[in-house]
N, C-alpha and C positions, 0 to 999 in steps of 0.2 A: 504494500500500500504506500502511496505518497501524498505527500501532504500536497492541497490544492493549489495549486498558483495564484498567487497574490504582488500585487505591487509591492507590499512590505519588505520580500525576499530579495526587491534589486536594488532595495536604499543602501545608497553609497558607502553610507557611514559602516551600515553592516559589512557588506563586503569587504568593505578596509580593517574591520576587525578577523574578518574570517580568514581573510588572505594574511594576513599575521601570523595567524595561531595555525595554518596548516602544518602538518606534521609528514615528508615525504608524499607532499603534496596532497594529504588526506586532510577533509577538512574540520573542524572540531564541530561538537552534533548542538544545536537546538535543542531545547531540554524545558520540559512542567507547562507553565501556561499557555506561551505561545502556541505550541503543537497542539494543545488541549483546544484553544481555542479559534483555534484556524479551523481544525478540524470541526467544530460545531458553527461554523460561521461564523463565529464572532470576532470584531471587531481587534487585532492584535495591538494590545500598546507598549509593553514589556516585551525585550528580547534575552531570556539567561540563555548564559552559553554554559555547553563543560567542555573538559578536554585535557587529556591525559598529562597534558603539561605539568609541573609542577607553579606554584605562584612565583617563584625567581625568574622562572624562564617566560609564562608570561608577562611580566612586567618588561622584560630584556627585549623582547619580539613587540611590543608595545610599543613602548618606545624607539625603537628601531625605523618603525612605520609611523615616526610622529604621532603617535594616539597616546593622550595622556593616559597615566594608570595611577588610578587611588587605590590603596590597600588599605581598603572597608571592611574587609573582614578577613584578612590574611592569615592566622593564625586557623581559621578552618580552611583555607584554601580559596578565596573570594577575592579577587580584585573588580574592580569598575573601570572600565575604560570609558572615555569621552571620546566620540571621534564626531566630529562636526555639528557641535551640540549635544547631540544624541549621547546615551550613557545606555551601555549592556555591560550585566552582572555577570562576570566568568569564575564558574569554579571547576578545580581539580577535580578530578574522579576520587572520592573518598571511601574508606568503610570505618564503620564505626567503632573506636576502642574496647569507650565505656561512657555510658549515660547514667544521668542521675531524675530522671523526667524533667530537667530544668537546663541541661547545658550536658552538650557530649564532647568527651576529648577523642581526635578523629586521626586518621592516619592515609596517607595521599596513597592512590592507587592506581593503577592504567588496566582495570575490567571495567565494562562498559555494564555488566549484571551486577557486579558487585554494589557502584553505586546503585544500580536502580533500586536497588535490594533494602537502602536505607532511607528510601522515599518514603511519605506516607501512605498515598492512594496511590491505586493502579492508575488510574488517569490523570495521577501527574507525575507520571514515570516512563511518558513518553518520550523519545530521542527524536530528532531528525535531521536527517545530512544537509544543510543549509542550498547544494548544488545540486546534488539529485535532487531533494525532497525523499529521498527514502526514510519509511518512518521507522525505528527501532522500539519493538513492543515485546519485554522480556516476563509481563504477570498479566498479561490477558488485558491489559488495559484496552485497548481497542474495543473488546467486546463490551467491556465494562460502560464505556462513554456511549455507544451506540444504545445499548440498554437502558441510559441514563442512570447507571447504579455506582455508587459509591462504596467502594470498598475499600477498606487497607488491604497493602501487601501483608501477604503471610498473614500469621499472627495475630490480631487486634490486639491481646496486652499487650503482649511485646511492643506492638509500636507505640503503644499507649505511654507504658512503662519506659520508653525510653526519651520522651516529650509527652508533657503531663495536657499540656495547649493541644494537642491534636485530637481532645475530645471534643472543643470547640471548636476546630478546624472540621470537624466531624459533621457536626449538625450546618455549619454556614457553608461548606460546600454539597451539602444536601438541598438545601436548601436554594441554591442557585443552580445544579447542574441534575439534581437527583428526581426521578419523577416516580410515585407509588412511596411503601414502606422502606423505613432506613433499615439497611442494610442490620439481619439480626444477630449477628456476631458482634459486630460494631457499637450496636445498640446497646447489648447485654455488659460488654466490655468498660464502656463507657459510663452507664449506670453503677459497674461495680468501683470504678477507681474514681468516681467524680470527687470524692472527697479530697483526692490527691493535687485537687485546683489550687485548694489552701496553699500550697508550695510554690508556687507560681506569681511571679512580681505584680504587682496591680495595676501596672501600666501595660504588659503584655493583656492581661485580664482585658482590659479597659476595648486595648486595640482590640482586637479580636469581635469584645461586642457590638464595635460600632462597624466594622466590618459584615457580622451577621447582620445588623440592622438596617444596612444599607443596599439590601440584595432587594428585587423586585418584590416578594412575599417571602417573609420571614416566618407570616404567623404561623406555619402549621409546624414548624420545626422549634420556636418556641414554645408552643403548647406541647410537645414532646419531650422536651426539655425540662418542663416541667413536672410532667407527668411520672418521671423519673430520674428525679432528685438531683439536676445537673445542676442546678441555678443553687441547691443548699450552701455549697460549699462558699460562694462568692455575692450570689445576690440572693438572699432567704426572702427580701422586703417584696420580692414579684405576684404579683394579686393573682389571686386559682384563675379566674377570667380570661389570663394575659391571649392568649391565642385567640379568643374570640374579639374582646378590644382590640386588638393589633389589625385582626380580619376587617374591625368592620373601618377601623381606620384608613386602612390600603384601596378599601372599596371607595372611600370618600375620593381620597388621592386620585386614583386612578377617574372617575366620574368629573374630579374638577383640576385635571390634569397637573393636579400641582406634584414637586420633584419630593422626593422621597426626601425625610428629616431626621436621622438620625436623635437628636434631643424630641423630636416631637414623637416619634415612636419607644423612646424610651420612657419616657412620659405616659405613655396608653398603657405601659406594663407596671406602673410602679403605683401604689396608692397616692391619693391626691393630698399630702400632707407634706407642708413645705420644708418642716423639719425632718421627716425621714425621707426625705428628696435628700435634703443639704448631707444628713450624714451619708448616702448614699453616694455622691459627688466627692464630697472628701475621702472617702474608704478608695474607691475607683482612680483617684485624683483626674478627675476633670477635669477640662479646662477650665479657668474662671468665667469664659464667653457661654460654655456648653451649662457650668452651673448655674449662673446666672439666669438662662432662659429658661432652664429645669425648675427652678425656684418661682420666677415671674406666672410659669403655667400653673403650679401646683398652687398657689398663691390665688390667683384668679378664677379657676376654675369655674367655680361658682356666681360669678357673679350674672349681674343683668342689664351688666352696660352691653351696647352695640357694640358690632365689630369696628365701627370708625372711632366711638370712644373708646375702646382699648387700643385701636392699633395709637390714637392719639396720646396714651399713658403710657404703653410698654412699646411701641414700634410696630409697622408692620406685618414683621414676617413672624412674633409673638401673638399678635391679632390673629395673623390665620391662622396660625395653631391650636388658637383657644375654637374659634368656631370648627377646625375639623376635628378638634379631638373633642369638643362637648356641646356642641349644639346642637339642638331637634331637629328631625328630618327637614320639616318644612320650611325651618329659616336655614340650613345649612348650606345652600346655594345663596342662596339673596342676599346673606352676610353675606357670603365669600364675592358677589357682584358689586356689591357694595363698594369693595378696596380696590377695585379693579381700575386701574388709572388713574384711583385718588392720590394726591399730593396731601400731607397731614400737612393741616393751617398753622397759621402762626397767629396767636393771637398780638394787631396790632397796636393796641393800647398798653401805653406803659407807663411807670409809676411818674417819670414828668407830665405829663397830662393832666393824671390824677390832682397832682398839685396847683397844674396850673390851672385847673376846673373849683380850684379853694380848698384842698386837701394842703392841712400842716403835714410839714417833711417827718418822717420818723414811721412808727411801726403799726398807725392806721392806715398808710398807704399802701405797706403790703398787703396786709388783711384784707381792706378794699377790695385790690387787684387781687387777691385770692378768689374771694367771691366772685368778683366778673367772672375771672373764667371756669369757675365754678359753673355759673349758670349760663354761659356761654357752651360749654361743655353738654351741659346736661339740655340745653336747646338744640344740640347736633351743629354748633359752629355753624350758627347764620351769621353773613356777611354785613355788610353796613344797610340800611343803616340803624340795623337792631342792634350791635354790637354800642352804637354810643347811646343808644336809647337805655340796652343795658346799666354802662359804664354810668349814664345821669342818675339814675333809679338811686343807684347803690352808693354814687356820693352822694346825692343829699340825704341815705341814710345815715352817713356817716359824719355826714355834717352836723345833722341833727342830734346824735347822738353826745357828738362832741360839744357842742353847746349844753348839751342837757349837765357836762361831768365837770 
């Protein structure tokens, strides 16, 4: 079998790497995504390479052919070349020493099975000759992807047991490549060492979920997850619900074409309280932008302002979030048309006004101007010239008041 022919295979860049790293004129193989996903049509944006070289020698032949070479992960055998912009991830043929589910000490090797042998799934354990296109398939991966089934090579513990993350790698390439029930070796596997996540950094954790999050429908492979104690180990805070909230979330998305939200689907899975949000974000270490939004939803929720008074309080892309993560069916279009080319206003009345309208300088002009846009706010920001009709109203209560003191 050969991989399909694609413009991707005659960018320059690549060839300038490939013709480098040829070895008695053989060329080094294509290797995990790319092949994976050529072969399902999908769109190629990563090129990893392998090839029997050692990392000295590719860096030497690297630079030889003017391609810079960073050594990003040399110590496992990984260099990055940049050749004309462009950056492909090249590693050694490796097998595995000794693993500890968190980090393997590795040793460089020129079997083209060996390494495959230390991949996780069969479908990204695919090779390909970058000039033929011939594809090298040493654990049935082929059948595996046309089936749409996701298996580990060999073993399930074993690979489990040697990276503790590939239970989550587990469920999020199910969840984008796998179609039917996961795989039940895998599944069982995974169930029994989930506890084993607890060893695992919180920032690999972290990655990963937002990774799973951001696949077209996550939900069913969440709800699986759940179902079987994956989430214990790392997120216990996940509501029994989460796959069906997630469902009908994605159905929203997809109806009002909005782009897939990472914080806004993690949000559909987590109870609506802002403080077991925040320690959820801290445990995870979020970012401060991802917390922040996580907080503003869990925070809001409930409320019964319009989608333009929230986006006008927390921002736009916060607004649509609240109306597709908790709005009634019947307004959940209509908000969401609502923000559809809206610019959020500026309220143009400001505290010199106020005073020059006979408001003393000092801390009844903020107040004042609290209240205008308060009730400019809560009128849906009409333009002039209710806004100074407002603005009159509210100082001469304030004028009055302050005569009265």
């Amino acid at each position: 079998m050969q991989l399909p022919d694609a413009p991707w295979l005659y960018d320059p860049a690549l060839q300038r790497v490939v013709e480098a790293l040829k070895i008695d004129g053989q060329p080094p193989r294509i290797v995990g995504g790319a092949v994976r996903d050529a072969l399902l049509g999908i769109a190629v944006a990563d090129v990893d390479i392998a090839t029997p070289l050692v990392p000295a020698d590719v860096i030497k032949r690297l630079e030889a052919a003017r391609i810079k070479a960073v050594p990003t992960g040399i110590d496992h055998g990984t260099i990055t070349a940049v050749a004309d912009g462009r950056t492909f991830e090249i590693t050694t043929l490796r097998r595995d020493v000794s693993t500890d589910g968190r980090r393997a000490t590795v040793e460089f090797a020129t079997d083209w099975q060996e390494d495959a042998a230390r991949r996780d799934f069969t479908i990204n354990a695919l090779y390909a000759d970058p000039e033929s296109r011939q594809i090298f398939d040493y654990f049935d991966g082929l059948t595996d992807l046309k089936a749409h089934h996701v298996r580990f090579i060999g073993n399930a513990e074993q690979r489990i047991a040697e990276d503790h993350l590939r239970i989550l790698r587990l469920f999020r390439f199910h969840a984008r490549f796998g179609q039917g029930a996961i795989d039940a070796d895998a599944l069982a596997a995974a169930a029994k060492h989930a506890s084993k996540l607890m060893a695992l950094s919180r920032e690999r954790i972290a990655d990963e979920l937002r990774k799973l999050l951001s696949v077209a429908n996550p939900a069913p492979a969440v709800q699986v997850m759940l179902d079987n104690g994956i989430f214990a180990a790392f997120l216990p805070e996940v509501v029994n619900d989460a796959g069906s909230k997630l469902a009908k979330l994605i159905d929203r998305e997809t109806v009002s074409a909005s782009n897939p939200s990472v914080g806004r689907r993690l949000s559909a899975i987590l109870p609506v309280d802002a403080t077991i949000v925040e320690k959820v974000a801290a445990r995870l270490k979020l970012s401060n932008r991802l917390r922040t939004d996580l907080t503003y939803l869990a925070t809001n929720a409930n409320t019964d302002q319009s989608a333009r008074q929230l986006a006008y309080a927390i921002g736009l892309d916060n607004a649509r979030d609240l109306v597709l993560l908790n709005s009634n069916e019947e307004n959940c279009s209509v908000e969401l048309a609502s923000l559809e080319n809206w610019d959020v206003p500026e309220l143009l009345i400001k505290g010199g006004d106020l005073i020059a309208m006979g408001l003393r300088a000092g801390p009844v002009v903020a107040k004042t101007l609290q209240a205008i846009e308060r009730q400019w706010v809560a009128e849906s920001f009409p333009a002039e010239p209710r806004v100074t009709e407002i603005a009159d109203q509210l100082v001469e209560v304030a004028l009055r008041d302050d005569k009265k003191l």
